[in-house]
C-alpha positions in Angstrom: 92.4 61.3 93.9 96.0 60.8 95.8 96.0 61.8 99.4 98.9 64.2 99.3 96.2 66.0 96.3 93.3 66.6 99.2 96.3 67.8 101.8 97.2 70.5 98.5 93.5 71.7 98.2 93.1 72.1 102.0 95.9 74.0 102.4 94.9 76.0 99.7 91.4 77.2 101.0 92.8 77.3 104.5 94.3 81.1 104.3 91.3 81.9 101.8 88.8 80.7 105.0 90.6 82.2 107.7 91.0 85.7 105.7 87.1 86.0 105.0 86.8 85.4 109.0 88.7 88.0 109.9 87.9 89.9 107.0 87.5 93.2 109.3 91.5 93.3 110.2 92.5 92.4 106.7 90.6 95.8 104.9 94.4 96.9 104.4 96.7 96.7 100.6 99.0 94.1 102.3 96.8 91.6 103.3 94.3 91.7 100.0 97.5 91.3 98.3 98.5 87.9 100.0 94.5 87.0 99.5 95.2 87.7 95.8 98.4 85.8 95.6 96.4 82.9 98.0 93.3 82.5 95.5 95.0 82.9 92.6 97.4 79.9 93.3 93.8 77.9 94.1 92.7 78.7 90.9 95.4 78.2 89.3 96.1 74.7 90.5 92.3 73.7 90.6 92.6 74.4 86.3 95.6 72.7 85.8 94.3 69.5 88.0 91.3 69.0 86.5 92.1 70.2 83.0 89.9 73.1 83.1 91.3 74.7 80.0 91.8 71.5 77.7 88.3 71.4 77.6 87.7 75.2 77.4 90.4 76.2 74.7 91.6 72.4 73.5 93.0 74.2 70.9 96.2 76.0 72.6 99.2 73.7 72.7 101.7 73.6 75.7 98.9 74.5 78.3 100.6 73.4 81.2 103.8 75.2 80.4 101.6 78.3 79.7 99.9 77.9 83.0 102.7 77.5 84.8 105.5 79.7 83.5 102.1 82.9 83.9 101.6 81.4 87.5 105.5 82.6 88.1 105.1 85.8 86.7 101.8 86.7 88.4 103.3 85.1 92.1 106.3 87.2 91.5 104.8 90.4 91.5 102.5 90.0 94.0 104.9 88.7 96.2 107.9 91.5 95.8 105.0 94.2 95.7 104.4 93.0 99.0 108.4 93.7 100.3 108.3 96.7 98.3 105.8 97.9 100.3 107.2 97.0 103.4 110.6 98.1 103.1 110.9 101.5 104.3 114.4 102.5 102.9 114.3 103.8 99.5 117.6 102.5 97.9 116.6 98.9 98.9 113.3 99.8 97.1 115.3 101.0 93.8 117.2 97.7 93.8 114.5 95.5 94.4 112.5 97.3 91.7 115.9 96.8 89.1 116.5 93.1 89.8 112.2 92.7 89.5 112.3 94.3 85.8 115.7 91.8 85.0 113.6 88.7 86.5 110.4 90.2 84.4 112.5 90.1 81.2 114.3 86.9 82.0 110.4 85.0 83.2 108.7 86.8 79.9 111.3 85.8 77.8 111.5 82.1 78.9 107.8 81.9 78.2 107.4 83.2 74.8 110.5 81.1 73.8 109.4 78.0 75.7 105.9 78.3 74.0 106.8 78.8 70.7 109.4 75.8 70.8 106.3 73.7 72.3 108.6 73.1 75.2 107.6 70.7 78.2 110.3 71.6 79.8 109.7 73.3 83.8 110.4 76.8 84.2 113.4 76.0 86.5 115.3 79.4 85.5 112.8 81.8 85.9 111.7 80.1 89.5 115.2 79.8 90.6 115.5 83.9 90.0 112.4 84.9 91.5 113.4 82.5 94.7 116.6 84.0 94.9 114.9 87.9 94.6 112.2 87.1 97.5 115.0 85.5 99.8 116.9 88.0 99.5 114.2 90.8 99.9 112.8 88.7 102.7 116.3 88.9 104.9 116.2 93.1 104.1 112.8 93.0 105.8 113.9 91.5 108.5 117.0 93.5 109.2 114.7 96.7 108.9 112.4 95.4 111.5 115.0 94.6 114.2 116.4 97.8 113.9 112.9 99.4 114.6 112.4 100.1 117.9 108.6 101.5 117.2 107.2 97.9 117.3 106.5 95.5 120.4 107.2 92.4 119.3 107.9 91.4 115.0 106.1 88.5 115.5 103.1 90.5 116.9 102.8 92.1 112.8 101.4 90.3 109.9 104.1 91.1 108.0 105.8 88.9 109.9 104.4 85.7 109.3 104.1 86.1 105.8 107.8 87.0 105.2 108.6 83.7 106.9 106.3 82.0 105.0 107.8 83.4 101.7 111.1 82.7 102.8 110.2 78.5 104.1 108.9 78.1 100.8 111.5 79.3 98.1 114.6 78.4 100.4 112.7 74.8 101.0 112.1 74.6 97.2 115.1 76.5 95.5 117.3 73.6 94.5 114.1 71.2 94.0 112.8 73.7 92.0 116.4 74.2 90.0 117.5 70.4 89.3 113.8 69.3 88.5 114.6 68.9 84.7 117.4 66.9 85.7 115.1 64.5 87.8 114.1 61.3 86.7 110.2 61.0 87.1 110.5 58.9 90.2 112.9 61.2 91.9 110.6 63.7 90.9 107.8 61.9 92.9 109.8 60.9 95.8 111.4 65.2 96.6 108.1 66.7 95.4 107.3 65.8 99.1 109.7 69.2 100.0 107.4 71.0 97.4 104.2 69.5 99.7 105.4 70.5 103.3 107.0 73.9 102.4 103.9 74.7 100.8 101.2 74.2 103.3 103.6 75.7 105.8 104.1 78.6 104.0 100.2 78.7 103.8 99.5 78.1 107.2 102.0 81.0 108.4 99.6 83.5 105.7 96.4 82.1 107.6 98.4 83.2 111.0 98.9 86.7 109.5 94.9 86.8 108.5 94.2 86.1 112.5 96.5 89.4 113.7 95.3 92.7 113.9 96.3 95.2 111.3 100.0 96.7 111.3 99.0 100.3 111.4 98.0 99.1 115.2 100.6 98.3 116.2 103.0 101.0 117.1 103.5 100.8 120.7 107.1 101.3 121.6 109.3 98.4 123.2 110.2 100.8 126.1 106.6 101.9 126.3 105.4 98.8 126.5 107.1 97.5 129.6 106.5 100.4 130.9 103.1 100.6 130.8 103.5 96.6 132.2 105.3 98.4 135.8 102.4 100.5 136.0 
């Protein structure tokens, strides 16, 4: 097995690890969803390395493809469940809600097409939306949060780190992720590095989030705070 495989499989059990340590500050929606969204990609990469379901259902053509283009859907909506949640303003909810069904349709579409036509192709178009989407609602998040003053410090809340995480990996990946068809195989091997890094930083910045305490804790003022420091 290739070196950069093992580096993949540890920074997939890192955030699962760290969550079930400090399982008593994750008993909240937010973080089970990120644990969700964490084991699932485990799972979901552990089947597709070791050709888990060739062996199981050898009889369904274009697994990979399958596996893939459902991985994309299900990341998707746990991810932008996890920004809807957090934004607070509800027209920025609305939208995000709108441009998740159009991604939904777009993603669904793509899948039963690609699987009928037997297609090997990579997902690139559905990826490429769901990047731009969680960018996009990643940046609202953040410009909520600064202009809260009912927090201490935003990289004091969970939310935090796993916004940036979601936001180092699709910007890292969006234009890898959008000319792969167009990459020969050995390009292909030689950017999938991007893919690599992005990823276990995005997972080490969830495993962070696992190690804070819960957000609902955390509602000490700015003002207060320093105040309480003169004291």
């Amino acid at each position: 097995m290739d070196f950069s495989v093992y580096i993949i499989y540890l920074a997939h059990l890192l955030p699962i690890l760290i969550f079930a340590v400090f399982y008593t500050r994750n008993k909240n929606k937010l973080s089970f969803l990120i644990f969700f969204y964490c084991l699932y990609s485990f799972l979901n990469d552990f089947t597709r390395g070791f050709d888990l379901i060739t062996n199981l259902l050898p009889d369904i053509p274009n697994k990979d493809f399958l596996l893939l283009s459902t991985f994309t859907i299900i990341e998707y909506i746990l991810l932008s469940s996890y920004l809807y949640i957090l934004l607070k303003t509800i027209s920025l909810k609305r939208i995000l809600l709108i441009f998740s069904i159009i991604f939904l349709i777009v993603a669904v579409g793509n899948l039963i097409i690609g699987y009928r036509s037997n297609s090997p192709e990579f997902d690139s178009v559905p990826i490429a939306v769901s990047s731009i989407i969680l960018i996009t609602g990643s940046i609202t998040y953040f410009f909520e949060s600064i202009q809260n003053p009912n927090i201490t410090f935003i990289y004091s809340k969970p939310s935090f780190w796993v916004v940036v995480g979601i936001m180092i990996y699709f910007s890292g990946t969006f234009f890898l992720f959008l000319q792969y068809d167009n990459l020969s195989q050995q390009e292909r091997v030689n950017f999938w590095i991007i893919n690599m890094i992005c990823f276990v930083l995005k997972n080490i910045f969830f495993s962070i989030s696992f190690t804070l305490k819960p957000e609902n804790q955390q509602t000490l003022n700015v003002d207060e705070y320093y105040f309480n420091k003169l004291e």
